[in-house]
Every structure is written in structure tokens, then in C-alpha cells.
C-alpha positions in Angstrom: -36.9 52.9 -1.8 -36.2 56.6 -2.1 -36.7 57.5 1.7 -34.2 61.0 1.9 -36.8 62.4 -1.3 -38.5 65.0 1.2 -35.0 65.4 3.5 -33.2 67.4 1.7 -33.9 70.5 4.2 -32.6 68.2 7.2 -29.7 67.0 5.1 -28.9 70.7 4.4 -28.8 71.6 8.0 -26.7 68.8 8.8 -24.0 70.1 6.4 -24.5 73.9 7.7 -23.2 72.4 10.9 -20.9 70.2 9.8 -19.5 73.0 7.5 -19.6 75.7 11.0 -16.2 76.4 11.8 -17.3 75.8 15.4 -18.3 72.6 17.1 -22.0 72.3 17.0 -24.3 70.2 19.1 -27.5 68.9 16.9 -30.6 67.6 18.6 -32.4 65.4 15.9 -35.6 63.5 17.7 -39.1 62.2 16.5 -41.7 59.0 16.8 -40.1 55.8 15.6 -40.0 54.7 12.2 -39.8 58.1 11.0 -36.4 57.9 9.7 -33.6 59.4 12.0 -31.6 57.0 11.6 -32.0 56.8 7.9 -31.1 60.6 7.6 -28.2 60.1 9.4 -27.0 56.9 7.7 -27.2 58.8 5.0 -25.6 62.1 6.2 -22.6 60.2 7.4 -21.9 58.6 4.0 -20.6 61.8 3.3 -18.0 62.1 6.4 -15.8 59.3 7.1 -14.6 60.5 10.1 -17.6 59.7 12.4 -18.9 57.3 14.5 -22.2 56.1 14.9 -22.8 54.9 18.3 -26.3 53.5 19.0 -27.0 53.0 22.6 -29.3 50.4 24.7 -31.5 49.9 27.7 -28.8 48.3 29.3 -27.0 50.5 32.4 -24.9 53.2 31.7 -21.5 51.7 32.5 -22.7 49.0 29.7 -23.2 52.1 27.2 -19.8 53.6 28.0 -18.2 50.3 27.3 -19.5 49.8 24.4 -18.7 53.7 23.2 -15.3 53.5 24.8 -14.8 50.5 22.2 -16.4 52.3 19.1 -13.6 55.5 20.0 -10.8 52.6 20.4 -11.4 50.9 17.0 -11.8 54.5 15.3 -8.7 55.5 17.1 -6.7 52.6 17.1 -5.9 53.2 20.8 -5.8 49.5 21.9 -5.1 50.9 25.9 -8.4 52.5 26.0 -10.1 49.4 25.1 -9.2 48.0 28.2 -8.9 51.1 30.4 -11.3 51.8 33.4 -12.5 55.3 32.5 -15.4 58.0 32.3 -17.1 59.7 29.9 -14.9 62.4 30.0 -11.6 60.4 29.2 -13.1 58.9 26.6 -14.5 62.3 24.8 -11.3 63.4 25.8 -9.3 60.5 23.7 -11.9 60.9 20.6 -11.0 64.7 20.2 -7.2 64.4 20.9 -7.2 61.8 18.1 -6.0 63.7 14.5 -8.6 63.3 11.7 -7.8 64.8 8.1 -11.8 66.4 8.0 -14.0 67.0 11.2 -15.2 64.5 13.6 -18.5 63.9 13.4 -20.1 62.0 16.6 -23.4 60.2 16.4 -25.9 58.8 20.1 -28.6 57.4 18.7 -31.4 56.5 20.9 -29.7 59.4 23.3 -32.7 59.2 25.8 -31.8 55.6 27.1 -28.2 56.6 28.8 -30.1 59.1 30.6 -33.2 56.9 31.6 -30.4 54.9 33.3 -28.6 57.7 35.0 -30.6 61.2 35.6 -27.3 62.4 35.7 -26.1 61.8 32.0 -26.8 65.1 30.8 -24.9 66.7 33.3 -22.1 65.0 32.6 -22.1 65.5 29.0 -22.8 69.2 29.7 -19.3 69.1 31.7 -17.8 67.4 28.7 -18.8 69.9 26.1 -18.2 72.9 27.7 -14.8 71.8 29.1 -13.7 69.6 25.9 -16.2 69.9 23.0 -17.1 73.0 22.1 -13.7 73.7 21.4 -12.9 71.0 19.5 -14.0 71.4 15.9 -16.3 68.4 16.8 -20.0 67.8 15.5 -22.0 66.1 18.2 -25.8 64.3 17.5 -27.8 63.6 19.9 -31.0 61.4 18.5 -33.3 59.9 20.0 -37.1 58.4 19.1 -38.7 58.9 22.6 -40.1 62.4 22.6 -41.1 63.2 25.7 -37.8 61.7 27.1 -35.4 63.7 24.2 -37.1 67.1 24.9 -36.9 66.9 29.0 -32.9 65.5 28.8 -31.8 67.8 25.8 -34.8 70.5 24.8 -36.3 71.9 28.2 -35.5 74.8 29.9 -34.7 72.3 32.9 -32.1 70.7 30.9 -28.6 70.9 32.1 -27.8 71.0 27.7 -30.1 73.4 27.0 -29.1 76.7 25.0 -25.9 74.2 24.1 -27.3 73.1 21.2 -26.5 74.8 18.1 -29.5 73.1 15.8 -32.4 70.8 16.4 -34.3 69.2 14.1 -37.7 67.5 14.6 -37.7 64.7 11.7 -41.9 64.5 10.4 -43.2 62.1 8.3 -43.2 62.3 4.5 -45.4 64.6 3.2 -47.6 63.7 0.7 -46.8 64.8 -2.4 -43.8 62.9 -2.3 -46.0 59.4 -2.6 -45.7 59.4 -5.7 -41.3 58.6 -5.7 -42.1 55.6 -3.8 -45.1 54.1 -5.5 -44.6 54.9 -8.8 -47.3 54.3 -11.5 -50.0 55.5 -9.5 -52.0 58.6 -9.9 -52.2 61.0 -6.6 -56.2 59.9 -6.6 -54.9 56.2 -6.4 -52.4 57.6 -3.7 -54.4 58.6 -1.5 -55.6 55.5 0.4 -52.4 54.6 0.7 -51.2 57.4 2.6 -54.5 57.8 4.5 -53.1 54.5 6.5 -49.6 54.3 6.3 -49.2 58.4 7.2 -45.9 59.3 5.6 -43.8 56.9 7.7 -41.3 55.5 5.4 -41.3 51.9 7.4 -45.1 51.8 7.0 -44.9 52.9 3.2 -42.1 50.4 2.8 -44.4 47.8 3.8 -47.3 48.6 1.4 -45.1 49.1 -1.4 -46.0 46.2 -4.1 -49.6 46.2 -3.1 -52.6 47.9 -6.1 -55.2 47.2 -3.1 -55.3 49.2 -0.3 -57.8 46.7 1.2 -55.1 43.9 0.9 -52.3 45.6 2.2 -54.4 46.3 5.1 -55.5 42.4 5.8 -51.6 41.5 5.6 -49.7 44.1 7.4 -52.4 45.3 10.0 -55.0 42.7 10.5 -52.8 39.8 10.7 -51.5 39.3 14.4 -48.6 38.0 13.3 -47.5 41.7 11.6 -45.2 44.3 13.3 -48.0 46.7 12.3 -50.9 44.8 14.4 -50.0 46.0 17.8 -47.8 49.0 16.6 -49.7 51.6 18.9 -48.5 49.8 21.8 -45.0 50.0 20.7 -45.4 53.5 20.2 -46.8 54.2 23.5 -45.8 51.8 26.2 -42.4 53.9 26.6 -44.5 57.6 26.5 -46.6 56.9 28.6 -47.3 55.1 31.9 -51.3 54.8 31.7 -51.3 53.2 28.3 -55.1 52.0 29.0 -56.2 55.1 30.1 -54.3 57.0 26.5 -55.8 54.3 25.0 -59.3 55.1 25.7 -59.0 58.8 25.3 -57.6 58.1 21.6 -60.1 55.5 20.6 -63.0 58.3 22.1 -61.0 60.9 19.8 -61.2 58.2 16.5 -64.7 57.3 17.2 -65.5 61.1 16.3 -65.8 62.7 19.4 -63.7 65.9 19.3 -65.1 68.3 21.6 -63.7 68.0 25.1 -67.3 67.7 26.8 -68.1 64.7 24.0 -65.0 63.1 25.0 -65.3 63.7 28.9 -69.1 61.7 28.1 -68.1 59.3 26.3 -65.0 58.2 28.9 -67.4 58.8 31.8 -64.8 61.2 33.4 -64.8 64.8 34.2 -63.4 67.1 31.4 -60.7 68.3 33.9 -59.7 65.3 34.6 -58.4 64.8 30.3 -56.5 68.3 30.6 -53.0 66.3 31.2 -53.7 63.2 28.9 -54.2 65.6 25.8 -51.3 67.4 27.2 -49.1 64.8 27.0 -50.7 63.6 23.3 -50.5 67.0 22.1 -46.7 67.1 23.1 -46.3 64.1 21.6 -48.0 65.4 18.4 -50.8 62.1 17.9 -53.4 65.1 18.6 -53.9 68.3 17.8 -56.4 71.0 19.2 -57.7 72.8 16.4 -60.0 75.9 16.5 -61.8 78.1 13.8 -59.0 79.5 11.3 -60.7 82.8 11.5 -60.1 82.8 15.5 -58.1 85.9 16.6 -57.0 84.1 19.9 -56.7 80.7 19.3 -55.8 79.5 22.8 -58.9 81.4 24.4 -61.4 79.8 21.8 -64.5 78.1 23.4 -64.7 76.2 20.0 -61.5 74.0 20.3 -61.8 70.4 18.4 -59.3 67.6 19.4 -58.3 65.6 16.4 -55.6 63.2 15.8 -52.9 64.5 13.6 -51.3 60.8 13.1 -53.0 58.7 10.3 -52.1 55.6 10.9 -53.1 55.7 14.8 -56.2 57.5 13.5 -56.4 54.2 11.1 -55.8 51.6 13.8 -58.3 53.1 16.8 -61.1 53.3 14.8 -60.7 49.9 12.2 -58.8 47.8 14.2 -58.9 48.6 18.2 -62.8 48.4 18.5 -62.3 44.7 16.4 -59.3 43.0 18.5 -61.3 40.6 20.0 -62.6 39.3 16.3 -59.1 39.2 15.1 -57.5 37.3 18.1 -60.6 34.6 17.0 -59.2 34.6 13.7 -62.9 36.3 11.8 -60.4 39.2 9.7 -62.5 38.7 6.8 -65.7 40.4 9.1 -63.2 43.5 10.0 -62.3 43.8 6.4 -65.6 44.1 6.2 -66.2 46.6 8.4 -63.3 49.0 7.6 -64.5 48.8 3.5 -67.6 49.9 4.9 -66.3 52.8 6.1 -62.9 53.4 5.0 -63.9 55.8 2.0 -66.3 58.5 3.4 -65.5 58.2 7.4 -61.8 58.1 7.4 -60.1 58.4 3.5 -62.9 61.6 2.8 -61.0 63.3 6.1 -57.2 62.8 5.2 -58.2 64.0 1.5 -59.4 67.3 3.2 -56.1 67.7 5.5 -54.2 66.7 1.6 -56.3 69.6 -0.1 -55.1 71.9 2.6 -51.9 71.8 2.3 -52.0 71.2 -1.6 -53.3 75.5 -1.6 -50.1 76.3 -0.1 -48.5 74.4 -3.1 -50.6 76.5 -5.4 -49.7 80.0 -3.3 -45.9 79.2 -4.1 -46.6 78.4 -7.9 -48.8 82.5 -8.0 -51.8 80.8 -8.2 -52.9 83.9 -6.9 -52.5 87.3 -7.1 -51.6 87.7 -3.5 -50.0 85.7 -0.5 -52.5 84.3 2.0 -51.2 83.7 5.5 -53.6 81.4 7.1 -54.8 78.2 6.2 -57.7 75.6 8.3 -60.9 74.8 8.5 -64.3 77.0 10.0 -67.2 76.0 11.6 -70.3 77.7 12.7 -73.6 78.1 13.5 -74.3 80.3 10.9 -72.0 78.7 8.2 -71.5 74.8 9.0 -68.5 73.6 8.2 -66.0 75.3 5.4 -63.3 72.7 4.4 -60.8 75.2 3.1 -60.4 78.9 4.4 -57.2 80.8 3.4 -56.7 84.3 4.8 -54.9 87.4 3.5 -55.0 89.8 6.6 -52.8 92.5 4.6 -54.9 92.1 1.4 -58.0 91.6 3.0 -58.5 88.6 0.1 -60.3 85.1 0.9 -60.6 82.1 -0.4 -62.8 79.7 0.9 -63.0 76.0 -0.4 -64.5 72.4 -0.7 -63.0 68.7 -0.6 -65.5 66.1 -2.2 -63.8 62.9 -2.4 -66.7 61.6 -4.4 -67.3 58.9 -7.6 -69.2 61.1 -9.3 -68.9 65.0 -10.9 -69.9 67.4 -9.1 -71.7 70.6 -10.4 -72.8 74.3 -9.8 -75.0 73.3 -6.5 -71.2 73.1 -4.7 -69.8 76.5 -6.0 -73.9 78.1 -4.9 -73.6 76.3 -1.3 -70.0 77.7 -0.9 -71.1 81.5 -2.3 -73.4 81.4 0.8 -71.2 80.3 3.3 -68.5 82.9 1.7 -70.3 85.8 2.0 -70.7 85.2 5.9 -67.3 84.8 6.2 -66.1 87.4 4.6 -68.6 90.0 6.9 -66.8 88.2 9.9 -62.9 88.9 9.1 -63.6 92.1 6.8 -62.9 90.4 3.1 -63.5 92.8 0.3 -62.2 89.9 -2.5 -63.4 86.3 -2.5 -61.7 83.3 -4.5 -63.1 80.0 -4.7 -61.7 76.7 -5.2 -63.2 73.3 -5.2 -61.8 69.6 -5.0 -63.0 66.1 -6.2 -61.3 63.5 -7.2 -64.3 62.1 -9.8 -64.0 65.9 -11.4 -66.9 68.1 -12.6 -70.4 68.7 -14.3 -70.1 70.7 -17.8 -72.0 74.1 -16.2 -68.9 74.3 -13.1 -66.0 74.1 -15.6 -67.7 76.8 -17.8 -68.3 78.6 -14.8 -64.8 78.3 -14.2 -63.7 79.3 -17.9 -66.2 82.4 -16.9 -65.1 83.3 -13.5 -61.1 83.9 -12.9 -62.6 83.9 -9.1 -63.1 80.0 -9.5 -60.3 77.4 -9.1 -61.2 73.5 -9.9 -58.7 70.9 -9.0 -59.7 66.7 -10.1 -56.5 65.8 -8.6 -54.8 66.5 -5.4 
């Protein structure tokens, strides 16, 4: 499987650093399964002077031993091996040890060591100003727990921060690159599969092989015997210390609540009483609190949605979490059931319209356009409804305002007349004085919109994402 197809910016930063004629200190962190360790497999293919040193729960003094023997094999120093030491002899042996190229040092899973001993990153602080930074060394600190990487490494707090000389926040694969690792299929057919599996390359590892979306799900998800069953608890139990009460507040997010007063009323709790749950999600990044694109002060906005930005978690709270109890009986054929009743226009319909977003940026860098927008979302108003696609030029004053219909049939003139309406409105409210339109659907379009298209420059059809 092609899993570095969308690194090739990470891998490129990797190599600036490794390249520096300084010692750098690299931060790499994201959820699990998104492919650190991957991306570093494969950036240390290049450089065989490096060690990759993954560390455990275990204590600390179990972590040094085991790096203190990783340093003797790659030295050779047999005295080490069986030396009581510290950290700081141990650094202190790696970088007194001659290597032909630069010495390229790997922690993986960084955050344990200093879940054992609050201390750690003191120490390693000590180490790199007094030893490392010196040294012609690259150092890597990775680690798959976020909240734990960005409070020992990241926060102001942090006895390494304003060390590090790069940090990289690995994401999953975008979209467009489905395509590399199921190939044969049509973006339109792609879909699906990305709606569940999200663009983390374990997940789409596991669906590879499948033409079904519907049986991929029943084999890797529904089954209780699969990784992927109880995956969200995996994910969480080591974020979070009130999984059950995370729980909830997802499962009231998947369920479509997204204003904070829905969600407060649907949990029975008092909307002050979410603000450090979402806090902690947001950080996190399994929700996001989206406003209006055409908001001027985003963080003052009375119209905030909470949405969550993961698909597969998105998948799993609303298909699978509600149906647990059906499962654990053994009835998966009834929650098959129930997700391919809604699978296509409740959940699929929404991850095509996040797809279509980001697809207009696409079309931006290929000149679709005469001009450059700089904004991208979604609006929602009173006067308007909902607009799936607004893009914004503040310096040109141009807009272009847009639909998503992930329908199985055409579509025709009615869309482009509904979305005039709602275009004019919104270009009164941020000042447009040119309007673009472009509309999505994966079944295509009636004969009168594609003339109207050959008619109008203004008009943009896409039948494919």
C-alpha cells in the first residue's frame, strides 16, 4: 500500500532538518494509526546512522535500559551495556560515538517516559542544551497521545519549549489521494469509502479489497471480534479520564445536535458545564466549532456549530454506538440495516460536502478562476438557509457560492435559480460586486443546466469530485 503518497511535505521537512548544519529537535505527534511511525520508517531508510527507539509504559529506568542498549549495539560499546548510568551519560556516549553522515535519533511514543516521570523533560532539556545542540545531532520526539505530546514538548509550560527547531502535526490522508490506494475505482465510487475509514491509512488498509462499502463495514466494524469495533475507546481511554461522559457529548454531536444549547438538552446538563469537554475534543481535533464563513469575528459568533471533524468516529457514534447492545446479541444483519438506511443522505451526503470544499481550492490552484479567493465554509441564515459552498475574495470583492447534491439522479436549472437567490443576499452582506457559481452531483445534470453552463462563463458544473 502506497501510505507516504500525500507525505511528501513531511518527508521534505524531515530532510531540511536533517540537511541543517545545526542539530535540530523535531516534534512529530498525531491520533494513532495516522502514520508516524510509517513516515519515519520511511525517512530513516534514507539515514543509516540512526536509531529508532520506541518506548513503553513500563517506568523510566525500564526505558533507559532499553535505550542505553539500542546506543551500545549502534555503538559497539559493550561497557555501557552493562553500566549503571543516566540519561545524560548515555546521550553523552551516542554523540561522542564517530558516524561517517549525521546521527539521526528517533523516541517514539515520547509521551510515555514522561507519564512515568514528570521530570523527563527537564532532563532532556539539560541534555540538549548542555550536549545536543551542539552536536550535529537530529533528535525526534513522536508521540500518538496529543494532549500528552503538546503539554511535555509544545506548551509554553514545557521545560523543551522554543527548543524545537520543527514540529510537524501528521493528518490523515486527504482525499484525493484515495484513488493510489484503491485503484480502479472512480472518485464517486471513493467516496463511501473514505466517508468511514477517514484518511487513516490503517483504516484504509483494512478496506482495501472490498467493492462494497456495506461489507467492509459488517467485517471490520460490526464484528466484535475486529480491532475497529471498539476503536473509539482505544482512541480515548488514554485522552481522556471521563470517557463516559466524552462519550455522550460525541454521540449528542453525531446524532445532529450541533448547537451548544441542543447539545446541553439533549445531555440534560447546563451548557457551561460542556465548555471544557469540547475544549479538550477540539484540542484533540475530533470536533471542530464552525461558524458562518462570512463571520468577521469568528470567536465572538452567537452562531457557532460543533461538528466532528473525524469521519470514522463520526461513522461509529452514530451507526454503531446507539446499536452495541444488538451487536453484543449477535443481530448485525438488523444494524446493517439500519446504517444502509441512512448511510447515503445522513452521513455520506455530509462528507461529500466537506470533499467539495476542499476540491474548490483544487480548482483555485489549477486558475479555475480569474482571481484568488481566500476563504472557504459553509453559511447559514435566516434569510438564506444553508449555502454548502461560499468562497470569498476580500481584495476582489468576487464570490462564489455553491451546492453539493450527492443525488442518483440529474439535476437541473431549479438548483442554479435556488442558489441565484441565496447569492444575491450574500453578496449584499460582504459587499460582492461579481458572483460565480458552481454546482456538484455525483449523478451529473439535466440538458437546460449544462447549456446554461456553455451560456454562462459565471457557471461551474462538476459530476465528479
Amino acid at each position: 500500500m502506497q501510505k507516504f503518497v500525500n507525505r511528501k511535505v513531511e518527508l521534505e521537512t524531515l530532510e531540511k532538518q536533517y540537511n541543517s548544519s545545526a542539530s535540530s529537535l523535531v516534534i512529530v505527534y498525531g491520533r494513532r494509526r495516522v502514520g508516524k511511525t510509517a513516515l519515519l520508517t520511511e525517512f530513516l531508510k534514507l539515514h543509516t546512522d540512526s536509531i529508532y527507539f520506541l518506548a513503553t509504559e513500563e517506568s523510566e529506568l525500564q526505558n533507559l535500559n532499553y535505550f542505553k542498549a539500542q546506543v551500545a549495539d549502534f555503538t559497539g560499546n559493550e561497557l555501557l551495556r552493562s553500566a549503571t548510568v543516566d540519561w545524560y551519560i548515555v546521550f553523552k556516549t551516542l554523540v561522542g560515538y564517530r558516524t561517517k553522515t549525521k546521527k539521526v535519533v528517533v523516541i517514539d511514543e515520547f509521551q510515555y517516559i514522561g507519564q512515568s516521570n514528570s521530570a523527563f523533560p527537564s532532563i532532556l532539556q539539560k541534555i540538549w542544551d548542555t550536549i545536543l545542540k551542539d552536536a550535529n545531532i537530529m533528535l525526534v520526539l513522536c508521540g500518538s497521545l496529543v494532549s500528552l505530546m503538546k503539554s511535555q514538548t509544545l506548551d509554553y509550560s514545557s521545560p523543551l519549549y522554543g527548543r524545537r527547531t520543527a514540529q510537524i502535526k501528521l493528518k490523515q490522508v486527504p482525499f484525493k489521494h484515495y484513488r493510489e490506494f484503491y485503484e480502479g475505482k472512480s472518485d464517486n465510487e471513493l467516496l463511501p469509502f473514505y466517508a468511514v475509514t477517514g484518511g487513516v491509512p490503517k483504516y484504509i488498509e483494512t478496506f482495501q479489497g472490498y467493492d462494497d462499502i456495506y461489507s467492509a463495514i459488517s467485517e471490520n466494524i460490526l464484528n466484535p471480534q475486529s480491532f475497529l469495533y471498539e476503536e473509539p475507546y482505544f482512541l480515548l481511554q488514554k485522552e481522556v479520564s471521563e470517557i463516559g461522559s466524552y462519550f455522550s457529548l460525541i454521540k449528542a454531536i453525531a446524532m445532529g445536535n450541533h448547537k451548544l444549547s441542543e447539545i446541553a438538552g439533549n445531555l440534560g446538563v447546563k451548557q457551561t458545564n460542556l465548555t471544557k469537554y469540547l475544549k479538550v475534543l477540539m484540542d484533540l481535533n475530533l470536533v471542530e466549532r464552525e461558524v458562518p464563513v462570512t463571520e468577521t469575528a469568528p470567536e465572538k459568533s452567537k452562531s457557532g456549530l460543533y461538528r466532528l471533524t473525524d469521519n470514522f468516529i463520526a461513522f461509529w457514534f452514530k451507526f454503531v454506538y446507539p446499536y452495541r447492545a444488538y451487536l453484543e446479541k449477535g443481530e448485525k444483519e438488523y444494524v446493517l440495516a439500519q446504517i444502509k438506511k441512512g448511510f447515503v443522505q445522513n452521513f455520506a451526503s455530509f462528507v461529500y460536502e466537506d470533499v467539495c470544499r476542499e476540491r474548490l481550492w483544487e480548482l483555485s490552484a489549477l486558475n479555475t478562476w480569474d482571481f484568488q479567493f481566500d476563504k472557504v465554509g459553509r453559511y447559514w441564515g435566516a434569510k438564506t438557509g444553508e449555502v454548502d459552498i461560499v468562497a470569498i475574495d476580500s481584495v476582489g470583492k468576487n464570490l462564489i457560492v455553491g451546492e453539493c447534491k450527492y443525488s442518483t439522479v440529474p439535476k437541473g436549472l431549479s438548483v442554479l435559480h435556488d442558489l441565484q437567490a441565496k447569492a444575491s443576499v450574500l453578496a449584499q452582506l460582504i459587499g460582492a460586486t461579481s458572483i460565480y457559481y458552481i454546482i456538484f452531483n455525483v449523478s451529473g445534470f439535466t440538458q437546460g443546466l449544462l447549456e446554461e453552463e456553455e451560456r454562462n462563463h459565471a457557471v461551474l458544473l462538476c459530476d465528479c469530485i
